[in-house]
N, C-alpha and C positions, 0 to 999 in steps of 0.2 A: 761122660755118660750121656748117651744121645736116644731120643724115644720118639718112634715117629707117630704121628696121622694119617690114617690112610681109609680116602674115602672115593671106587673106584680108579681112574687116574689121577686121584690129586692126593699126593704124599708134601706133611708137610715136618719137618724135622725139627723139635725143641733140644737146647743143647741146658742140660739142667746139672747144678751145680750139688756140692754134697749137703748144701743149708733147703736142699729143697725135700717134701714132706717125702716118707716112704710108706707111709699107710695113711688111707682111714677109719674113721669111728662113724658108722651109719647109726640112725637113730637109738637102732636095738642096741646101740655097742655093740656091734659085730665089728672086728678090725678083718677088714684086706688092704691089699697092694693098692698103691693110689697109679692112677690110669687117666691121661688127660686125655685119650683116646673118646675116654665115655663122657667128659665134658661137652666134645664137639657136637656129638652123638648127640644127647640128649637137648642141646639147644636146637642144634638144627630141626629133629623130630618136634621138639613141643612148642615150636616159636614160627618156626616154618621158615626164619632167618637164613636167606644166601649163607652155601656153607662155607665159600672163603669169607664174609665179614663175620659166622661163627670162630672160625677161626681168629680172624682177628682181634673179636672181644675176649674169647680165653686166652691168647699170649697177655692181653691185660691186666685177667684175672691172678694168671701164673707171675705175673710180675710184680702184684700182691703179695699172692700167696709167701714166693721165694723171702721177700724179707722179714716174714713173723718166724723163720728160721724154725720150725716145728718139725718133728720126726713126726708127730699123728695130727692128722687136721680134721675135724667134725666135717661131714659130710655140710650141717646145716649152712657152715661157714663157707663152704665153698658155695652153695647155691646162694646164699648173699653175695657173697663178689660178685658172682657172674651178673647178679641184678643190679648189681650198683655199675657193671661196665657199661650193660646195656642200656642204662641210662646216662653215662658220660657220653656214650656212642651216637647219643641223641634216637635210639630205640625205643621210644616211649613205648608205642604200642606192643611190641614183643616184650618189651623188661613189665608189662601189666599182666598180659598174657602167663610168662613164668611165673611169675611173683603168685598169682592165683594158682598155680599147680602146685606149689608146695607151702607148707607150713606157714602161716604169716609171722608168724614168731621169729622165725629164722632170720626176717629179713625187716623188721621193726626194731625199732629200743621198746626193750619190755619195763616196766616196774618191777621189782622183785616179788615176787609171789606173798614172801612173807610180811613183805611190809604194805602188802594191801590188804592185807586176814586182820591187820589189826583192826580195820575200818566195817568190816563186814557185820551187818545190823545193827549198824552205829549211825545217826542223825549227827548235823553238824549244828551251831546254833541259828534255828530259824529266827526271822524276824515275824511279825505276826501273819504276814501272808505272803512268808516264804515259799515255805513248802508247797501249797495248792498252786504256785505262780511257778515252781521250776519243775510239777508235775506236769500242769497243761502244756509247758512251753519248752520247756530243752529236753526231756526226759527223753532218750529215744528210746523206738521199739526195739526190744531183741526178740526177733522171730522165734527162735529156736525155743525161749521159754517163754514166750506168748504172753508179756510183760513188759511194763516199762521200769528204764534204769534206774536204780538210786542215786543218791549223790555221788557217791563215792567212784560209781562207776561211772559219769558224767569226768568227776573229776583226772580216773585214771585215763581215762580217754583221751582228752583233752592234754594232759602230762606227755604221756604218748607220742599223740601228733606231735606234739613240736618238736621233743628231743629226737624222734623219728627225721623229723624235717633238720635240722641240726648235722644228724648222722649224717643223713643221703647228699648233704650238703658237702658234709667235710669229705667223705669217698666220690662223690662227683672231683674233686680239685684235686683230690690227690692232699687233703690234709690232716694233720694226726687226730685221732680219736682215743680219748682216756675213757672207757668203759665203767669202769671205776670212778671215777671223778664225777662220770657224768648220771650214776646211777643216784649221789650223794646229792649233786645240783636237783635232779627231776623229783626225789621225794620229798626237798625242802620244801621246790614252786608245789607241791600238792598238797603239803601240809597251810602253806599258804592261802593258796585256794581253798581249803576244807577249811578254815578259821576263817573267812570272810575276809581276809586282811589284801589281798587282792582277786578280781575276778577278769578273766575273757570278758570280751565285749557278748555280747546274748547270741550274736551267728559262730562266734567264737566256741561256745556251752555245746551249739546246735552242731555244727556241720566238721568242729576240728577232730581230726585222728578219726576219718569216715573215710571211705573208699571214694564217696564224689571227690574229695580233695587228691586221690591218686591218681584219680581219671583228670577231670579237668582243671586242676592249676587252685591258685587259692583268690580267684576274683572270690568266690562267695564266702571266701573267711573277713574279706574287708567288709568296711562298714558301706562307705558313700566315696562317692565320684565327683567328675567334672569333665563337660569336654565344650568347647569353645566352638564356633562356626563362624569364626573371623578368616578360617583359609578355606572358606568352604568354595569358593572356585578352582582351588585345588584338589581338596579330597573331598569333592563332591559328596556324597550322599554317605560318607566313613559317620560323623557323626549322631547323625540319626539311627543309625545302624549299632554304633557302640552303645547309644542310650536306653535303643532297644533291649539290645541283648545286655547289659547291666542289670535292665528292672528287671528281666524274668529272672536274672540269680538273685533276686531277693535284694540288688545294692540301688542306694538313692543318690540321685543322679542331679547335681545342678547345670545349668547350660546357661547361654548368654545370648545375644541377640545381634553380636558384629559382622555377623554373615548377610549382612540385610542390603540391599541396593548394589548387591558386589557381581549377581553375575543374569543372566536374563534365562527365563523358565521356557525350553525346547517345544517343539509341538512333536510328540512323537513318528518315530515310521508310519505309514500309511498299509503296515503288517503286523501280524500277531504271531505271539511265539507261544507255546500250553506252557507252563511250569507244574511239575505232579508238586505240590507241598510236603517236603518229608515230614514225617511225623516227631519234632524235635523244636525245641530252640532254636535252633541253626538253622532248622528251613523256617520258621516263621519271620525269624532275620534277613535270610533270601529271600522271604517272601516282597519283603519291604523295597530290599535292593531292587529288584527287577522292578519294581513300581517308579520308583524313584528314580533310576538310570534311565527311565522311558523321558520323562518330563527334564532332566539333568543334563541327557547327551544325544537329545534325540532318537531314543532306540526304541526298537518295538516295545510294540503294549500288549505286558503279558496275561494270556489267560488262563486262569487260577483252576488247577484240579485238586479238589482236597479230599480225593478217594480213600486219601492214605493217612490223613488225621485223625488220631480216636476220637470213638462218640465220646458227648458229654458226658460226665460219671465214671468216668474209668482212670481209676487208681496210676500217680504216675510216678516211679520208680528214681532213685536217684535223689532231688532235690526234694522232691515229695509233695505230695496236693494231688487235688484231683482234678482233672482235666475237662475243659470245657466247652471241650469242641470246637470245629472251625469258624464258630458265630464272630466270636469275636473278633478277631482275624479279617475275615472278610469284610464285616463292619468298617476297621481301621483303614483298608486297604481304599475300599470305596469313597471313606471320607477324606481322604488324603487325594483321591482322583479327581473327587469333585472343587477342592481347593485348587490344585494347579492347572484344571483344564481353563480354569475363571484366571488362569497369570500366565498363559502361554502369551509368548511377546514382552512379558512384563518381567520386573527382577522382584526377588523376595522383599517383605517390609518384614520389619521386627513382630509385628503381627503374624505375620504369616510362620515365621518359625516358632513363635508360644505354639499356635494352633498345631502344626505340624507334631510337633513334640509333646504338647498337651492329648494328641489324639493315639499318639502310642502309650501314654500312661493311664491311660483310658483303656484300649484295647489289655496290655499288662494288668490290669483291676483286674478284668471281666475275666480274663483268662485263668491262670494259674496261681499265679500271686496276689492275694485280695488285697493289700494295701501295696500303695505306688508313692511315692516320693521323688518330687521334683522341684526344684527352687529357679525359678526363672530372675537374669539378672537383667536390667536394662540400665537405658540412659533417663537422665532425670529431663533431659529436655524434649526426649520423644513422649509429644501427650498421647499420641495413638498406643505404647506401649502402656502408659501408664493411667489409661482408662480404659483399656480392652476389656476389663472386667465389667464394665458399667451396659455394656452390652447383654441383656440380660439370657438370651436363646442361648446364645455360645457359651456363658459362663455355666450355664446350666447344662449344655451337652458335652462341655468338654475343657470348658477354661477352669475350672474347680482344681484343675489334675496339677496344679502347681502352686506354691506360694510364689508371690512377685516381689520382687525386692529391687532396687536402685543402687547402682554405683555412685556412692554418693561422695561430694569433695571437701573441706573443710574450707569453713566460709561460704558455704551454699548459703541458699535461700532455703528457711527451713519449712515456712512459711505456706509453700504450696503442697507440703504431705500432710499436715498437719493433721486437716480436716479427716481424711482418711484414716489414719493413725489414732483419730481418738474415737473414730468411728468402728472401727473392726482393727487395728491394729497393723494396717499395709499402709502402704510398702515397708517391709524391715530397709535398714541402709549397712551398706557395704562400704567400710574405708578402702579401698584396695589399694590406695595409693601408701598408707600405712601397713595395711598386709605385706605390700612389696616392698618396703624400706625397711621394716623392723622385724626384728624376732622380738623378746621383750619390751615391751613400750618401756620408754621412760630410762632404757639402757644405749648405747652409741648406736647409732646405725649401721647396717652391716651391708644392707641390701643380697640377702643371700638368698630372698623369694624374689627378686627382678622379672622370673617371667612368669611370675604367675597370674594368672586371668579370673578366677572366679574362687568359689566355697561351697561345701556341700550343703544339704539342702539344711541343716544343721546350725549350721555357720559356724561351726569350732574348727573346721582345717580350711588353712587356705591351699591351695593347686594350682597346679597344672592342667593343661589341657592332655583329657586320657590318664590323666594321674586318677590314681585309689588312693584309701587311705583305713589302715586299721587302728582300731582305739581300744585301749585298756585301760579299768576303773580299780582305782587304789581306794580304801575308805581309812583316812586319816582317824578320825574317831575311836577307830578301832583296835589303836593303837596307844601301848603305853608309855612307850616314849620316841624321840627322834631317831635312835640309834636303832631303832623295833622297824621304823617307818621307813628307813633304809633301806635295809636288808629287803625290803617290803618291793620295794621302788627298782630293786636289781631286777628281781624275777618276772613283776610287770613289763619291766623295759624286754624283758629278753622272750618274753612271749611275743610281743607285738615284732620285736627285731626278724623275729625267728619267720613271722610272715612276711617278711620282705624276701626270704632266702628261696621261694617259690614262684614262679612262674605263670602266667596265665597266659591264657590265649589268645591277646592279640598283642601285637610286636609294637603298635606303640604305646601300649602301655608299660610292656617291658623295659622300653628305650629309657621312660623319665623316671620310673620308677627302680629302675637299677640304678640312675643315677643319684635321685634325692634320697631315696630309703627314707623316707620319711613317715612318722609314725604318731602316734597319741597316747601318749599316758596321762591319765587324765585323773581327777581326783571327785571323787562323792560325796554325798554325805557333809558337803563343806562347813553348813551350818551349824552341825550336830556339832562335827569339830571345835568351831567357834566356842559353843556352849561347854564342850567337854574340858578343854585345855588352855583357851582364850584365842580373843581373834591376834594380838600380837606373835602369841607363841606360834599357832599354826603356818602365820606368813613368815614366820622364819625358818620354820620348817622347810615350805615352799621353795626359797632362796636357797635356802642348804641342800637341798634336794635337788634341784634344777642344776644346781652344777656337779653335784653327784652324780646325775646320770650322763651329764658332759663327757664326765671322765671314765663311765661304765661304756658309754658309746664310740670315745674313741679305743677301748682297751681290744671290746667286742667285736666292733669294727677291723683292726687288724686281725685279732683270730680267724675271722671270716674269711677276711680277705674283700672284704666289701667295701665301699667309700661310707664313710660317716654318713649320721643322716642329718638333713638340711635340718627340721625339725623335729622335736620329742616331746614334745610337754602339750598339753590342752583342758581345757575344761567341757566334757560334754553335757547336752541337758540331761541323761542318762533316762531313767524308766525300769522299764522290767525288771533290770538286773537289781536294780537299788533296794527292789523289795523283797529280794531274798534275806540279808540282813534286818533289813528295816530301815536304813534309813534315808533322808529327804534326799530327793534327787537332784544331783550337780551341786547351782552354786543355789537354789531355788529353798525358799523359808517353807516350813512345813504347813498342813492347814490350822490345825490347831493343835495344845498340848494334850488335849481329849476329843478325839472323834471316833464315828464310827466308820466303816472302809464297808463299803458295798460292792460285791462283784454278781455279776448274773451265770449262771452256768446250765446248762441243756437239762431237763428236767431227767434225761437219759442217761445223765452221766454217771458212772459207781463214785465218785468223787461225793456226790451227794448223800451217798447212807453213811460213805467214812466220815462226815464231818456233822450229820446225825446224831452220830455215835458218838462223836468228841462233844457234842452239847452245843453245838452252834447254832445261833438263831435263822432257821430258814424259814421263809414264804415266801409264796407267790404271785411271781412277777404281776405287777399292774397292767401293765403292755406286753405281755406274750403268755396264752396257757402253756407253752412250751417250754419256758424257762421257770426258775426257781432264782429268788435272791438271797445272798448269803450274808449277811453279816459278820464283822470282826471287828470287836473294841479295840481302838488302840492307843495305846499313851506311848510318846515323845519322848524317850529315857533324857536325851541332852536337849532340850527344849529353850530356845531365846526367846522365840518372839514367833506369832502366827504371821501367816503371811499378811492378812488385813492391815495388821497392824505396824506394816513398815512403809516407809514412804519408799516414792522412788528413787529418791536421793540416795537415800542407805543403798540401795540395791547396787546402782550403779558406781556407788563407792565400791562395794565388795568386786564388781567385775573389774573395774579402775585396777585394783592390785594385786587380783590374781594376775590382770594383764604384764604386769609390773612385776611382781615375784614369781609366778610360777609360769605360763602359758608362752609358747613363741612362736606357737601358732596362734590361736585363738580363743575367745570365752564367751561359750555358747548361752545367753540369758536372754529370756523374755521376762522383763520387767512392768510388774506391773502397776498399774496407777488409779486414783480414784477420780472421780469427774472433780472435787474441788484440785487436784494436781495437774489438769488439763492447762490451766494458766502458764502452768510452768513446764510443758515438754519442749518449746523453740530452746527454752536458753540450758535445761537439760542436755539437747543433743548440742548444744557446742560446747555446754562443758567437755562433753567427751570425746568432741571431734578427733582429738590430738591425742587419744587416751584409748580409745579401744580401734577395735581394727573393723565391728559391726553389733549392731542391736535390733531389736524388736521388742516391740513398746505391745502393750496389752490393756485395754480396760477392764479395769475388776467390779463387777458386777455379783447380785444377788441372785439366786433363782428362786423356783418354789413349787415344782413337780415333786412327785412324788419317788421315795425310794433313790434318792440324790446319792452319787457315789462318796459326797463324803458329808457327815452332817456332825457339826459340833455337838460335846455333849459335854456333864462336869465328872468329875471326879468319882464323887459321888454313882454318878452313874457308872461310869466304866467300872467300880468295883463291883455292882450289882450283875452285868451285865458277863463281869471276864469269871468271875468267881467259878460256877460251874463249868467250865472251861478243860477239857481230859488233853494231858500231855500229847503231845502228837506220837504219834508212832507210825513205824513201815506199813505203808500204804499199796498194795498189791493190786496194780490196777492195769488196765488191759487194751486203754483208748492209743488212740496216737496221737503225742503230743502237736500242735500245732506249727512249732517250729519258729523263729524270729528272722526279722530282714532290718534293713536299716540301722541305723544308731542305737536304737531302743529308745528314743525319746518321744515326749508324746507326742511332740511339736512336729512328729515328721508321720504322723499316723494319723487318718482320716475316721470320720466316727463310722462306729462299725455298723452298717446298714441293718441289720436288726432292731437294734437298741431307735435306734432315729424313728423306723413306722411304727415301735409300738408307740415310744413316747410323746410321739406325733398323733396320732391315732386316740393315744388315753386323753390326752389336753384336748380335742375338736369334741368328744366323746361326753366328758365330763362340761365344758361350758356351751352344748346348745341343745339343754333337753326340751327347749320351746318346738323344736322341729321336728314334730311327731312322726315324720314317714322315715325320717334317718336315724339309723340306729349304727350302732359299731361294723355291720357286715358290709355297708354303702359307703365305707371310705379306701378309696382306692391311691396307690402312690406310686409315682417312678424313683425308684433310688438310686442313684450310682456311686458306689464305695461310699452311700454313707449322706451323698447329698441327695434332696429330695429335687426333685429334676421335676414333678408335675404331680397334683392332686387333682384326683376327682373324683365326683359325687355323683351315684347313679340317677337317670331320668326318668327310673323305673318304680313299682311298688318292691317292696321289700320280699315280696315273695317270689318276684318273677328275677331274682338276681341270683348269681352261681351262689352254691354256699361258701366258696373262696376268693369272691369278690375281693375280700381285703389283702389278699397277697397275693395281686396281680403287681407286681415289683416290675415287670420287665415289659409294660405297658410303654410304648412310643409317644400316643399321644390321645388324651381322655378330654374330651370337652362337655364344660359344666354348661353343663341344661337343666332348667325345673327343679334345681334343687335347694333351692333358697339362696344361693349367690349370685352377686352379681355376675356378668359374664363377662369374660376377661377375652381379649382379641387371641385368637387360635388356641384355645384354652389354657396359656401359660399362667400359673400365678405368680407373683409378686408382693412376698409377704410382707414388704414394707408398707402397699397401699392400697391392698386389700381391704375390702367391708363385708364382714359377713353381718346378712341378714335372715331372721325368722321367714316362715311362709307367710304373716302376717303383714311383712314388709320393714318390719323394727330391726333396726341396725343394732349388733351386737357389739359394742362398741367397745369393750373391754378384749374381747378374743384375740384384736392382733396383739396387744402388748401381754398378752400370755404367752402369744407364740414368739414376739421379739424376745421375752424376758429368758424363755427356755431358748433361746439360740444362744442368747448372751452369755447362760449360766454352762455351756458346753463349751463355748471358745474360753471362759475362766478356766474350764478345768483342762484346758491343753487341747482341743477335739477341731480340728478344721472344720469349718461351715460358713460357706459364701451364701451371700444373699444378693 
C-alpha cells in the first residue's frame, strides 16, 4: 500500500504497512480516512517550516505513529507527535508556534480532571503566615478570571510542568512513556506537595509548567549560579555577560576574582558604531557586550540609541515586573566606561572585576528585578579585595551589590578576618579545597567536584564555572515516620532531576550541566525535626536517606538516559517557602516559642480587609502612611531552644553533621554569636576547617525600633491575642503576586528600600525634637535596593520645601547645609562617626548608637546592610 505527497513538483511516496492507522477521531469524534497528505499541509501552512524538512519531521512522526499499531488515532495524538518531532528536529521556534495553534492539552501531561475536583475549595494546612505569603508571592494571575491561583492550582501546575518536561524528554530520545504509570507517579508528587511534605524551591511555585519555561529553557526554574574569570583572556567579556543576563531571570550569581592581572584593557577604535538597544534582556546583555568588546579587543565605541526601550512603568510580559526604563541601563553602561577608560594600558585588579560586576547588580536592582544577588569570592592575601569595602563612595554607589567572601585554606591565619567578622559578619570563608575533595565530609574522598571553582551566593551548592543549580525543600518534621520521609525524598529528587532534563540558552551552561546534573534536595524545618523525633533519629534518617536517593538517582538516571548527578543532597538557608507550613527555616533555631511575626503590606492592598475580617491585629505603619502592619501570633508546635539561647558551638555542631550525614554538596548556615563568644570564633573556625566545606559568622544583637518583625511574647499572651483569630478561608483577590528569585533565603535578599526610609526617617524623627525647623518633611535619602546611599537635611524654612521632600529616593547627591549637622566632605555621611547636633550647638550623643543599634537589629534578622 503506497500514498503519496504532493506539493507542486515535489511528490513524495510513504510505503505504509497494514499496522498503520486507517482513520481518525477529530475532536468532535467525527472518524475519517487518516491522510498524511494533510499532515505536511498543515505544518508547512501554520509553522512556515521548508516543505521538504516538513516532510521530513512527519516520516518521523509516521514512524511513531506505525508502532502504536492503531486502526483510529486521535487527531490530538498526532498533533503531539508532530510537536515532539519538531522539537527532536531541533525546531524550537516552529514546534512553539504549533503548539500555540492547537489545544495545550494535547500536547502536555494533564492531571486527571477528577482527581483535581477533589481539591477544588479545599485549603491545605497553612502555617501561620502561610497563606498571605503564597498569595503575595507564587499565586499567579489567571487573566481570564481576573484572579489569583489557589493552591491547588499552583500545585497542578507545577505537577504539570515537570511530568510535561519528563514526557517531551522521553519522545525527544525516542523513549517509552507509560501514561498510566505516570498519571499514578504525578498525583502522588501532588499529593505531596499539597501536604507540605515536600515543596519546589519558591521560582520553582513561581515560573514552573508557564509558557516562559517553553519559550526560553529552565535558567529561571534554577535557583543560583557561578561563573569564574580565570579564562577571561579567553572568553573575554562571556562572563559578565552570562552574569548579567542570570540576574535579570531572577538567578543569583556568584563570581570570583582570577581573571585579575591576566590580560591588558584595549584603548578602543578611534570610530563609533550606533547600536538601536532592543527592547529585551538580550539587547540589554548586547548592550553590555558592545561596551566591553570596545575596552577587551580594541573595537569601536558604541553609541547607544534607546528609542526602542519602554518607558518607565510599563508592564513587562513574560518574567514579569514592570519596566524601568533605559535609566538604568545607561547608568551601568557609563559607569563601566568611566572604569576602563582609567586602565586603558593597564590589566584588570580583583577590584576592578567586584566593581565591574558589582555595577551590573546595580543596574539588575534598578531595573526589572528589585533584589540582586551576588557573592563575590577572593583571595585572602589580596588586601585590596579584601578592604574594597572600607572605601566608603564606592561601597555606597555600588559595592553594596555583593556579599565578600574568601577562599579560605585550612590552617590559615584566622586572625586577620576576625575583626570584620565580629564586626558585621565578612568575609564568610569558602573551604573549596574540601568542596573539591569531598561529597560528604567525614566519608572517603572521592574528588568528584575537582573542577569546581566557586558557590552560589548562598553557599549550599558548590559549581562549576556556568554551572546552575536547582534546589528542593523536604520538611522532615512533617513526617510520621522514615519510610513516610522516603517516599517523600523520591518525588523531591525527581522534581529537581526533572529540571535538569531542560535546556537553556547558553551552550556553556548546557555543556557542565548535561554533564554533572547536579541538583539539591535539601531539608527544612531541621530543628522542628530535632524537637519532633529527636536529633539522633533524624540524622539517621539523613544517612538512610542520602543513600536512598543514590539508588533512586542511579535507577532514574538510566531511565533517562542521562549520566548520574555528581551531587543530590544540600541544606539551604531556605525563607519564603518555609513559611508556608510554618516552620524554621533550613538548619536555623527559631526566634522564640511565643512570638509575634510582623509583615507591612500596601494600605491598597484587598489582602487587608480579608485579614480584617479574620480578626487580625492591624495598624499603622510608624514609617509609612502608606502602608499598614499586620500582626500574627505564633507558637513553635516542635520547639527546642530560641535562637538566643544557643551558643555557636551547638550551631555548628548541627551543620558539622548534616555535612556528614546528609549534604554532598553543602550546608548553607549563618551562625550566630554573642559578643561574650567573640573570644572564641579563631578556634571555632578551625574546629570546622576540616568539617564543613563554608560558613558565615553573624553577631546577634538587640534592637529597639518600633513595630520589630519579630517581638517575643508569653504564652499567655499568644492565647489572648490568637483567640479571636477566624479560620482562613478562599481568599478572592485580584493583585499580582510579586513572584520569587533566588534561593529564597534571607541571606541573599537586600532590605527592601521602603522599609529602610521609613524606619530611618521614624528613628531621626523621634530623637531630635530640640531642632525646631526640622520636622519629618526635611529628611531627604538616596536608597539603593535597600542601602541608604546619602541623607540630607534641607537649608531651607519648612515652608519653602516640595511637599515630597521626603521621598526624593533617587537624589545623586544632597549636601548638608544649616541644618544642625555637622558638614561632612561632599555630603557623604558615615554613620559610624557622625555627630548630630541641635541648632544650639549640643551634640546629640545618643543618635548614632540608635542608628548603629537598628542596623544591627536588621543584619540579626537576615537583611544586608553595609556601612
Amino acid at each position: 500500500m503506497v500514498q503519496s505527497i504532493q506539493n507542486d513538483n515535489h511528490e513524495i511516496k510513504f510505503s505504509l504497512n497494514s499496522i498503520f492507522p486507517r482513520h481518525i477521531r477529530n475532536s468532535r469524534g467525527d472518524i475519517k480516512p487518516f491522510n498524511p497528505d494533510k499532515m505536511v499541509k498543515s505544518l508547512n501552512k501554520e509553522t512556515g517550516l521548508d516543505w521538504d524538512e516538513c516532510i521530513q519531521v512527519v516520516k518521523d512522526s509516521l514512524k511513531r505513529i506505525t508502532v502504536l499499531g492503531l486502526e483510529i488515532i486521535q487527531t490530538s495524538m498526532i498533533r503531539e507527535t508532530l510537536c515532539l518531532d519538531l522539537l527532536a528536529r531541533n525546531h524550537e521556534r516552529e514546534r512553539h508556534i504549533y503548539a500555540k495553534l492547537i489545544n495545550s492539552s494535547v500536547i502536555k501531561f494533564r492531571l486527571d480532571p477528577e482527581f483535581i475536583d477533589q481539591y477544588r475549595g479545599k485549603q491545605p494546612e497553612w502555617g501561620p503566615l502561610g497563606y498571605i505569603t503564597y498569595k503575595r508571592t507564587y499565586a499567579r494571575f489567571n487573566e481570564s478570571e481576573n484572579r489569583t491561583e489557589e493552591f491547588y492550582e499552583t500545585a497542578q501546575r507545577v505537577v504539570e510542568g515537570v511530568y510535561s518536561i519528563q514526557k517531551e524528554h522521553c519522545f525527544k530520545l525516542g523513549l517509552p512513556w507509560d501514561h498510566a504509570k505516570a498519571q499514578k507517579s504525578a498525583q502522588r508528587m501532588f499529593e505531596k506537595i499539597w501536604t507540605f511534605r515536600f515543596l519546589p524551591p519558591g521560582r520553582g511555585l513561581w515560573m514552573m509548567g508557564t509558557e516562559f519555561i517553553d519559550k526560553h529553557g529552565s535558567m529561571a526554574l534554577n535557583n543560583c549560579g557561578f561563573v569564574s574569570t580565570k579564562d577571561i583572556e579567553i572568553k573575554k567579556t562571556k562572563a559578565f555577560e552570562w552574569l548579567m543576563d542570570a540576574l535579570m531571570l531572577g538567578v543569583g550569581v556568584g563570581f570570583d576574582t582570577k581573571g585579575a592581572g591576566k590580560f591588558t584593557i584595549k584603548e578602543p577604535k578611534d570610530e563609533t558604531v550606533v547600536f538601536e538597544v532592543p527592547d529585551s534582556r538580550e539587547g540589554w546583555v548586547q548592550a553590555l557586550r558592545h561596551l566591553l568588546t570596545a575596552y577587551f579587543e580594541g573595537e569601536a565605541m558604541p553609541i547607544y540609541d534607546f528609542s526602542k526601550v519602554r518607558s518607565a512603568g510599563s508592564l513587562i510580559r513574560g518574567f514579569g515586573g514592570v519596566a524601568s526604563g533605559p535609566g538604568p541601563l545607561n547608568e551601568m553602561l557609563n559607569s563601566q566606561k568611566e572604569i576602563l577608560d582609567n586602565l586603558i594600558g593597564k590589566t584588570l585588579s580583583s577590584v576592578d572585576i567586584v566593581d565591574m560586576m558589582n555595577l551590573i547588580g546595580k543596574c539588575v536592582v534598578a531595573g526589572n528585578v528589585r533584589r540582586s544577588a551576588e557573592i563575590a569570592l577572593g583571595d585572602l592575601d589580596d588586601e585590596a579585595y579584601i578592604t574594597c569595602k572600607q572605601d566608603q563612595e564606592a561601597l555606597y554607589h555600588h559595592r553594596w551589590a555583593s556579599n565578600n567572601s574568601i577562599i579560605g585554606k585550612r590552617g590559615m591565619d584566622y586572625d586577620r578576618i576576625l575583626e570584620g567578622i565580629a564586626k558585621n559578619g565578612e568575609p564568610g570563608i569558602i573551604w573549596l579545597e574540601n568542596a573539591q575533595a569531598y561529597s560528604r565530609m567525614g566519608h572517603p574522598r572521592d574528588d568528584k567536584d575537582k573542577n569546581a571553582v566557586g558557590v552560589n551566593p548562598c553557599g549550599e551548592q558548590t559549581l562549576e564555572s556556568f554551572e546552575l543549580c536547582c534546589l528542593v525543600e523536604t520538611f522532615p518534621s512533617r513526617h510520621e515516620s522514615y519510610e513516610e520521609f522516603e517516599e517523600t525524598l523520591k518525588y523531591a529528587y525527581l522534581y529537581a532531576k526533572s529540571v535538569t532534563l531542560v535546556n537553556v540558552h547558553w551552550n556553556e551552561t548546557n555543556a557542565v550541566m548535561g554533564k554533572n546534573r547536579r541538583i539539591g534536595t535539601s531539608q527544612t524545618g531541621i530543628i522542628d525535626a530535632f524537637a519532633r523525633h529527636g536529633r539522633n533519629t533524624i540524622l539517621q534518617w539523613s544517612d538512610r536517606g542520602y543513600n536512598f536517593l543514590r539508588q533512586q538517582d542511579e535507577q532514574y538516571s538510566e531511565f533517562f538516559c542521562v549520566p548520574q548527578s555528581i551531587k543530590i543532597t544540600t541544606v539551604k538557608p531556605s525563607g519564603t517557602v518555609s513559611l508556608l507550613p510554618g516552620v524554621a527555616p533550613g538548619i536555623h533555631y527559631p526566634h522564640s516559642e511565643y512570638y509575634i511575626r510582623r509583615i507591612r503590606i500596601s494600605k491598597e492592598s484587598t489582602l487587608i480587609d480579608l485579614l480584617r475580617e479574620a480578626n487580625y491585629h492591624i495598624e499603622q505603619d510608624a514609617y509609612s502612611d502608606n502602608s499598614m502592619v499586620v500582626e500574627f501570633p505564633i507558637h513553635e508546635k516542635n520547639f527546642l531552644r530560641a535562637k538566643k539561647d544557643v551558643s555557636i558551638w551547638e550551631q555548628l555542631a548541627n551543620a558539622v553533621d548534616y555535612q556528614h550525614y546528609w549534604s554532598d554538596n553543602q550546608v548553607s548556615i549563618t551562625a550566630t554569636f554573642q559578643k561574650d563568644e567573640i573570644k572564641d570564633l579563631k578556634y571555632a573556625l578551625q574546629f570546622v576547617e576540616d568539617k564543613l566545606k563554608g560558613i558565615s559568622l553573624l553577631p546577634l544583637t538587640d534592637s529597639g525600633y518600633k513595630q520589630m518583625p519579630y517581638e517575643e511574647i508569653t504564652k499567655e499572651d499568644f492565647q489572648v491575642r490568637s483567640a479571636p483569630l477566624k479560620p482562613i478561608k478562599t481568599w478572592i483577590t485580584h493583585e499580582k503576586s510579586v513572584g520569587t528569585v533566588y534561593c529564597d533565603g534571607d541571606s541573599c535578599h537586600q532590605v527592601e528600600e521602603a522599609n529602610v526610609l521609613r524606619e530611618m526617617e521614624a528613628i531621626l524623627n523621634e530623637k531630635i525634637p530640640a531642632v525646631n525647623e526640622i520636622t519629618s518633611n526635611t529628611f531627604g535619602f538616596n536608597v539603593q535596593n535597600g542601602i541608604i546611599i546619602e541623607v540630607g537635611l534641607a537649608n531651607k524654612q519648612l515652608s519653602d520645601l516640595p511637599e515630597n521632600f521626603s521621598q526624593l529616593t533617587h537624589l545623586r547627591r544632597l549636601t548638608l547645609k544649616n541644618c544642625g549637622l555637622k558638614q561632612i566632605p561632599e555630603g557623604m555621611i558615615h554613620f559610624s562617626n557622625i555627630e548630630f547636633v541641635d541648632l544650639s550647638g549640643n551634640i546629640l550623643s545618643d543618635l548614632s548608637d540608635v542608628i548603629k543599634s537598628w542596623i544591627e537589629s536588621l543584619r540579626t534578622a537576615g537583611k544586608t546592610v553595609i556601612l
